[in-house]
MDAnalysis code that builds the backbone (N, CA, C; Angstrom):
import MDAnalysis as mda
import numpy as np

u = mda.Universe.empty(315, n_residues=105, atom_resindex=np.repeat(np.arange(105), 3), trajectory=True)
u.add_TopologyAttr("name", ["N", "CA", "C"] * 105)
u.add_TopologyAttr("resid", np.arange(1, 106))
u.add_TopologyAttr("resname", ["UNK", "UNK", "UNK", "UNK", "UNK", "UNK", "UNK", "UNK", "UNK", "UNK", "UNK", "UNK", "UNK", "UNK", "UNK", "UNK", "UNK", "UNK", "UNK", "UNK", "UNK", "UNK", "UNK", "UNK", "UNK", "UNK", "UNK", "UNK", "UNK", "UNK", "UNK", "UNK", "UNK", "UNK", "UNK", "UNK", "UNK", "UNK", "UNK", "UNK", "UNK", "UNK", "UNK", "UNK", "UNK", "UNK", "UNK", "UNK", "UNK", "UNK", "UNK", "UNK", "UNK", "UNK", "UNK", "UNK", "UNK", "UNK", "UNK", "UNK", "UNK", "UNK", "UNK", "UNK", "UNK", "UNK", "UNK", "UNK", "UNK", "UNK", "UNK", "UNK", "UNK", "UNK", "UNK", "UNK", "UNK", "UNK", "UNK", "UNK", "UNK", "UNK", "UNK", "UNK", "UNK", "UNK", "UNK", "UNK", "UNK", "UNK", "UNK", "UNK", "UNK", "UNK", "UNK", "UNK", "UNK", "UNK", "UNK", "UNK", "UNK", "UNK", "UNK", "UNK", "UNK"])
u.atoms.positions = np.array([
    [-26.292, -47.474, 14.862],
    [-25.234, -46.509, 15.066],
    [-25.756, -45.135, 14.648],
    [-25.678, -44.433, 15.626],
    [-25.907, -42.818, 15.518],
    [-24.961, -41.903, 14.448],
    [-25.622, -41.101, 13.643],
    [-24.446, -40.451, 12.750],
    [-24.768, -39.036, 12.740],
    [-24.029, -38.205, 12.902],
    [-24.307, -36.931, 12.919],
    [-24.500, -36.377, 11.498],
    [-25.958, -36.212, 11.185],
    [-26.185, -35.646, 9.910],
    [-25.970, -34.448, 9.372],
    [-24.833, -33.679, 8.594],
    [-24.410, -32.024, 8.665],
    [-25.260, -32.186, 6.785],
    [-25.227, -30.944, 6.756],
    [-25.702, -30.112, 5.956],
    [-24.733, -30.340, 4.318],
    [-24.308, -30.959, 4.114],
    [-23.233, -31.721, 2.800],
    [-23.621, -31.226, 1.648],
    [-24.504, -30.543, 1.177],
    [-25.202, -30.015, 0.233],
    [-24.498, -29.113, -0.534],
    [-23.756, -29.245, -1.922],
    [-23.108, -28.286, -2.091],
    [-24.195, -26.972, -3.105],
    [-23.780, -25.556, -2.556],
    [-24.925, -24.678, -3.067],
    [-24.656, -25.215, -4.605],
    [-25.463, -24.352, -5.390],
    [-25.219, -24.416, -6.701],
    [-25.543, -22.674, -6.854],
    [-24.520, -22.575, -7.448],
    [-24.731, -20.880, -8.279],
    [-25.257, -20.808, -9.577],
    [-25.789, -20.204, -10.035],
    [-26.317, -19.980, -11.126],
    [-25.341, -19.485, -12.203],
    [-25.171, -19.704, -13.321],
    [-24.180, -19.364, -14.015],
    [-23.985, -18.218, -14.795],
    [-24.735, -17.234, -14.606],
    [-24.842, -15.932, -14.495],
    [-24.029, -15.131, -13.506],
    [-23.931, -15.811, -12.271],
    [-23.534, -15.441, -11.212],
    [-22.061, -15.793, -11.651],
    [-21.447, -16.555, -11.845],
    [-19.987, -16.642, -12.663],
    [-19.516, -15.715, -13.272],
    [-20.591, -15.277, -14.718],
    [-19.888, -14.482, -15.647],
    [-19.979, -13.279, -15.199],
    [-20.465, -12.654, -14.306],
    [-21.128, -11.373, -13.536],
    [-19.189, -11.330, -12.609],
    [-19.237, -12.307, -12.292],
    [-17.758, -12.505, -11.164],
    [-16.708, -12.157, -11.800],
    [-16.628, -13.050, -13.431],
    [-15.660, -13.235, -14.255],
    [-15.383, -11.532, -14.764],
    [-17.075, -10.937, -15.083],
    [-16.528, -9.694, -15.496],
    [-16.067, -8.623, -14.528],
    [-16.466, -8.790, -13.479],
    [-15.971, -7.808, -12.339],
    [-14.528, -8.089, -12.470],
    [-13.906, -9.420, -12.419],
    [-12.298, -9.276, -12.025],
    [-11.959, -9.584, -13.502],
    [-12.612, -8.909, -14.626],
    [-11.689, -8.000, -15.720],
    [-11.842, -7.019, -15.656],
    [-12.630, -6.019, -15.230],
    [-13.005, -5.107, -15.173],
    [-11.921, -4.334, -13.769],
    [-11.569, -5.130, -12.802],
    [-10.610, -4.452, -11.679],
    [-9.041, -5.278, -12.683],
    [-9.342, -5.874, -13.532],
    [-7.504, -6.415, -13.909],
    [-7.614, -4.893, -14.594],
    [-8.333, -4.485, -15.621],
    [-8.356, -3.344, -16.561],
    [-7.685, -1.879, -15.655],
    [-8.730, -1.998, -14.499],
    [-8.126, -1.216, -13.353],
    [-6.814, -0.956, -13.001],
    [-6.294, -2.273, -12.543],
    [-5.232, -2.462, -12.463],
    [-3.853, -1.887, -13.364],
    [-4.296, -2.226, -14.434],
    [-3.121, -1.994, -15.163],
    [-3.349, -0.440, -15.376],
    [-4.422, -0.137, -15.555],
    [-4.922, 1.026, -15.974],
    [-3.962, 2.084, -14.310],
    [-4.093, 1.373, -13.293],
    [-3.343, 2.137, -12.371],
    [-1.876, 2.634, -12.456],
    [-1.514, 1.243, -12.838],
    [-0.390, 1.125, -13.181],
    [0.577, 2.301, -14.043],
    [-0.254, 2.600, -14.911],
    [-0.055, 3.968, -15.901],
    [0.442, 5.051, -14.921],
    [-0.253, 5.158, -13.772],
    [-0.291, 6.723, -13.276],
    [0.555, 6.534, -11.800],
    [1.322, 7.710, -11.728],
    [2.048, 7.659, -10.667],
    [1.226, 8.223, -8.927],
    [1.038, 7.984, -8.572],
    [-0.316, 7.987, -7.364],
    [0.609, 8.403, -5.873],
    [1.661, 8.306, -6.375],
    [3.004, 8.761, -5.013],
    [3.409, 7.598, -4.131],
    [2.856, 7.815, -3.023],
    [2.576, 7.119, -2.010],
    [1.546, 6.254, -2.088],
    [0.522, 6.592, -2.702],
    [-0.937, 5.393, -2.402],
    [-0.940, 4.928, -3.586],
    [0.574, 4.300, -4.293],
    [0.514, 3.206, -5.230],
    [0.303, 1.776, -4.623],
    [1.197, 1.857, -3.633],
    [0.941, 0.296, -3.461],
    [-0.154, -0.130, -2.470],
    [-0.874, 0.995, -1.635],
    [-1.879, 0.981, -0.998],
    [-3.458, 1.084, -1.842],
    [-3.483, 1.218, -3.395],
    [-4.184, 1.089, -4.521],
    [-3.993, -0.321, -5.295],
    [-2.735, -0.224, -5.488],
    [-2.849, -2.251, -5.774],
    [-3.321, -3.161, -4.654],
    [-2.762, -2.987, -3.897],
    [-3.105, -3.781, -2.841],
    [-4.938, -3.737, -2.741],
    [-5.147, -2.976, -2.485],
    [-6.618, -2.662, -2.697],
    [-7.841, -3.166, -3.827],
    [-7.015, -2.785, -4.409],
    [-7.712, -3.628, -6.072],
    [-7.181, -5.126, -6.038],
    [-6.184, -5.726, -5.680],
    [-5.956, -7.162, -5.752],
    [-6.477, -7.687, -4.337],
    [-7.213, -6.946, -3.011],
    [-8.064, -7.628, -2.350],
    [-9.184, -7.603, -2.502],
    [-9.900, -6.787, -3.508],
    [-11.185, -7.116, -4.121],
    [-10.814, -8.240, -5.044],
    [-10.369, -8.610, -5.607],
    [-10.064, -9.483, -6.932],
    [-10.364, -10.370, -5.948],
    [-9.271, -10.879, -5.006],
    [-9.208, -11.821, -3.852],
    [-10.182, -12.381, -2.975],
    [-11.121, -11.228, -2.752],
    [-11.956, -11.395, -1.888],
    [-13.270, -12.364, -3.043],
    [-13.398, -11.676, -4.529],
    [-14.402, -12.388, -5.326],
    [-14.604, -13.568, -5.261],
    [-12.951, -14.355, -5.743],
    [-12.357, -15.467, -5.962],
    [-12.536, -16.225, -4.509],
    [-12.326, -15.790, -3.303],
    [-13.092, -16.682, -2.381],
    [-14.553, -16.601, -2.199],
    [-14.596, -16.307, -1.692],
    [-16.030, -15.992, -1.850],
    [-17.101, -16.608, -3.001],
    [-17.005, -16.965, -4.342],
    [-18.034, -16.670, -5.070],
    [-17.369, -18.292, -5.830],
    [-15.713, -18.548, -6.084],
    [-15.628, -19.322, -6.975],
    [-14.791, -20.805, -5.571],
    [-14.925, -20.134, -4.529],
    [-14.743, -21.237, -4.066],
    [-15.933, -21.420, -2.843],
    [-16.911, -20.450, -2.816],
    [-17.907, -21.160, -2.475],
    [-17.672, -20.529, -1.008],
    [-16.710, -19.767, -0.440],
    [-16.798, -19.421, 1.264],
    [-18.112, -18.660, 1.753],
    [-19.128, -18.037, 0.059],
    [-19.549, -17.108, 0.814],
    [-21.196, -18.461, 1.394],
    [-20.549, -19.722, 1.176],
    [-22.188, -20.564, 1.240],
    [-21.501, -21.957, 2.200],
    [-20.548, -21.740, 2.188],
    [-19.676, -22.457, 3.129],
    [-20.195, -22.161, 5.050],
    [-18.985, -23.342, 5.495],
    [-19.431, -23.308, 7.300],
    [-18.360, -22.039, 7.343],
    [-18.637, -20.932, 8.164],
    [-18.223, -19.937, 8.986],
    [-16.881, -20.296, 9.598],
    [-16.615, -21.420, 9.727],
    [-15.376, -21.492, 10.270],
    [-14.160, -21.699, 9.432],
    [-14.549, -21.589, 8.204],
    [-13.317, -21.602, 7.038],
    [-13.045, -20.080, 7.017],
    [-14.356, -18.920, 7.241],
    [-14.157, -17.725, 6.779],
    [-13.244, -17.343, 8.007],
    [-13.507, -17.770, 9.566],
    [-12.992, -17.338, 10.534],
    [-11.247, -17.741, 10.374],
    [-11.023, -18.949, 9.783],
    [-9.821, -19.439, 9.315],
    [-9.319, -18.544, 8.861],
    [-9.825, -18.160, 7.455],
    [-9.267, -17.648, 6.516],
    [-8.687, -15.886, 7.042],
    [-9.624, -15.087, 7.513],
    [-9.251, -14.023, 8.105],
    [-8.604, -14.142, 9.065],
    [-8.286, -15.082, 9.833],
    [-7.228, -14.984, 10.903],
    [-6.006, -15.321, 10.212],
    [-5.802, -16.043, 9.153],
    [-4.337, -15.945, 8.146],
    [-4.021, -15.002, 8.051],
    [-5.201, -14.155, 7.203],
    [-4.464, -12.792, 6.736],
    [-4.214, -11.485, 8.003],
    [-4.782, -11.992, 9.122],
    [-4.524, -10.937, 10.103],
    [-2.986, -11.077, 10.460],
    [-2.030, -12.469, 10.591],
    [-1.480, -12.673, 11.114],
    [-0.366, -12.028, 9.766],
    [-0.841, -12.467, 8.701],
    [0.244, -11.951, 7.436],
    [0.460, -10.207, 7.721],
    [-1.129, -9.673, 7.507],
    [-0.531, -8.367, 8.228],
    [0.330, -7.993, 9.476],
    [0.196, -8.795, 10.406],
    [0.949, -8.601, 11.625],
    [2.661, -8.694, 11.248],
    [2.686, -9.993, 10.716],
    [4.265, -10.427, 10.248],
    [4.839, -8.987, 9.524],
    [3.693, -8.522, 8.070],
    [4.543, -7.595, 7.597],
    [4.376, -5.744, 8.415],
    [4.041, -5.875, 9.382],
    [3.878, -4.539, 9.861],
    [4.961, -5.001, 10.355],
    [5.651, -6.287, 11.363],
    [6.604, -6.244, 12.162],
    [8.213, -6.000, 11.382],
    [7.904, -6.402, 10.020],
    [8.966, -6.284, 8.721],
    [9.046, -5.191, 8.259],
    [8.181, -4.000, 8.412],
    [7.707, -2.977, 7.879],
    [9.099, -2.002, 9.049],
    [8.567, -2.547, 10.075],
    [9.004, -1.810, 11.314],
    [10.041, -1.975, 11.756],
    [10.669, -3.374, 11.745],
    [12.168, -3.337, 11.152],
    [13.343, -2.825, 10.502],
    [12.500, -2.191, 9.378],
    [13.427, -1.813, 8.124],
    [13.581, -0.065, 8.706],
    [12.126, 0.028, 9.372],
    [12.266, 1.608, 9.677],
    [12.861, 1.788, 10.683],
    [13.439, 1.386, 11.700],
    [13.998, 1.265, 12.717],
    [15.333, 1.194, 12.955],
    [16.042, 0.710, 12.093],
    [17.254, 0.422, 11.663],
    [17.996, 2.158, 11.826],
    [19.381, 1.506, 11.888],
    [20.031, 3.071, 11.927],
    [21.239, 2.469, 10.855],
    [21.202, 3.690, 10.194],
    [22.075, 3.638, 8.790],
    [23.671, 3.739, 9.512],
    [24.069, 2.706, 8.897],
    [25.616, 2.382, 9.149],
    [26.595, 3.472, 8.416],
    [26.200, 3.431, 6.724],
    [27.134, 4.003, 6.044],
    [27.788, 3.400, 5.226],
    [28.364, 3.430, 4.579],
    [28.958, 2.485, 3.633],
    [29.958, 1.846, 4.121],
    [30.395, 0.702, 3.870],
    [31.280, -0.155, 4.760],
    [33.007, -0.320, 3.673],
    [34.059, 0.217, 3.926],
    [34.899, 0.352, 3.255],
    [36.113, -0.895, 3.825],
])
């Protein structure tokens, strides 16, 4: 019986490469809060957001292994979040669209 032999090998990282990870996402939590302090206007939540998709992006990538993984988890994975953006631009666009009633007595 024929078996298709794939590549099953899980990488191994070096454990340097961990604490190097571990300190980057204290170093953007520090960020974080550290943002948090300052009022930024408008590009507050376009600054969190930002700093919690680097955090995000580490954490796949490095502690679950996508960046040594098959290509088709990464293609997975970015087509989720394309579609999450899509959902909330369409929620986004909703809310702005709306015409104010007024208070309802």
């Amino acid at each position: 019986m024929a078996h298709d032999h794939h590549d099953n090998e899980h990488h191994i990282i070096p454990l340097g490469t961990y604490f190097k990870v571990l300190g980057a996402l204290l170093v953007l939590t520090v960020l974080t809060v550290a943002a948090s302090r300052f009022d930024f206007g408008s590009f507050n939540t376009i600054i969190n957001i930002g700093i919690a998709s680097i955090k995000a992006s580490l954490v796949l990538a490095i502690f679950m292994h996508l960046k040594y993984d098959d290509r088709l988890y990464l293609v997975l994975i970015l087509t989720s979040v394309f579609f999450l953006i899509v959902m909330y631009f369409f929620s986004v666009l909703d809310l702005f669209t709306r015409i104010s009633q007024g208070p309802i007595l």
